[in-house]
C-alpha positions in Angstrom: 4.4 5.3 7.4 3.3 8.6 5.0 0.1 10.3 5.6 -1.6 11.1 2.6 -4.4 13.5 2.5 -6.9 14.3 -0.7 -8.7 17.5 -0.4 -9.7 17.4 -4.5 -13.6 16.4 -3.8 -15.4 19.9 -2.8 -15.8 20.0 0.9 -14.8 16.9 1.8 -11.2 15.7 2.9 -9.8 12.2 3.1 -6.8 11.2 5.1 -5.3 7.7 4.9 -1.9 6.4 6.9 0.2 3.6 4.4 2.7 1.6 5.7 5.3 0.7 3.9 4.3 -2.0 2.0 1.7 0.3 0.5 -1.1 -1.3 2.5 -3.7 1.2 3.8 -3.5 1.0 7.7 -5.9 4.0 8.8 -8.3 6.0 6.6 -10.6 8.5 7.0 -13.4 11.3 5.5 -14.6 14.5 7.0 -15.3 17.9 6.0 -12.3 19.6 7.6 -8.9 18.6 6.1 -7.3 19.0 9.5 -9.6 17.2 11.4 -9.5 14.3 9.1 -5.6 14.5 9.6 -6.1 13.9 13.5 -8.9 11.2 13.1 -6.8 9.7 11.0 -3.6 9.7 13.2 -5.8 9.0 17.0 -7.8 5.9 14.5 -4.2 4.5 13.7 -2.8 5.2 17.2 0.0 7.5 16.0 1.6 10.8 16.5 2.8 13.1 13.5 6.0 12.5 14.4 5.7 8.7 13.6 4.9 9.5 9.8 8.1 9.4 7.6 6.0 11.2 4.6 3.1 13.6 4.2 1.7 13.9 0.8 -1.2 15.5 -1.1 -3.3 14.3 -3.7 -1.9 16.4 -7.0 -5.4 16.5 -8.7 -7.5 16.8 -10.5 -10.1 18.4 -8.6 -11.2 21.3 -7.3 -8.2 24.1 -7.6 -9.0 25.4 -4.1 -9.2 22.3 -2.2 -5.8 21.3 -4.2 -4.1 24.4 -2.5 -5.6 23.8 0.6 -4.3 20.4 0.4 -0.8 21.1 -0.5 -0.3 23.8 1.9 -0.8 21.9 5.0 1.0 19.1 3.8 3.7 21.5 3.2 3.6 23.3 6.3 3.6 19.7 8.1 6.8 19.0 6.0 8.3 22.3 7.4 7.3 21.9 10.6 8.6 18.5 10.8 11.8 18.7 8.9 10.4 15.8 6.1 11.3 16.6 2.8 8.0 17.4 0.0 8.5 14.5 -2.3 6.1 14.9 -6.0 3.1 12.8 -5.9 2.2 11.0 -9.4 -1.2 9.1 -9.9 -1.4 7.4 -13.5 -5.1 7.4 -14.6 -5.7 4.4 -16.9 
């Protein structure tokens, strides 16, 4: 399971849990980037320490809610031990 979280859309956040197949199990969209991360894990029945990979949504989009974004998905990877893997989103 990885937890990915998009904070580029001015004051809002999305979180969404993927299995491993890539399938979306859990989503949600608030205004608070941490409280979309524990909608998002209560709605999917999970703890953090079920999720194998936290990622951020690389951009583009608003510079401050991209930092935002990647530093609490980096601090979850500290705090957790997970190692920060790059996210890459091809636009067509």
């Amino acid at each position: 399971m990885k937890l990915f979280l998009n904070t580029s859309i001015a004051k809002r956040a999305a979180a969404s849990i993927i299995d491993g197949k890539g399938k979306i199990v859990s989503q949600v969209t608030t205004d608070s980037p941490l409280l979309a991360i524990e909608k998002v894990l209560k709605k999917a029945n999970l703890k953090l320490t079920d999720i194998n990979n936290f990622e951020a949504h690389p951009g583009p989009g608003s510079y401050t809610g991209l930092r935002v974004g990647a530093a609490i998905i980096n601090a979850l990877n500290f705090a957790l031990g997970k190692k920060v893997i790059n996210v890459e989103i091809k636009y067509e």
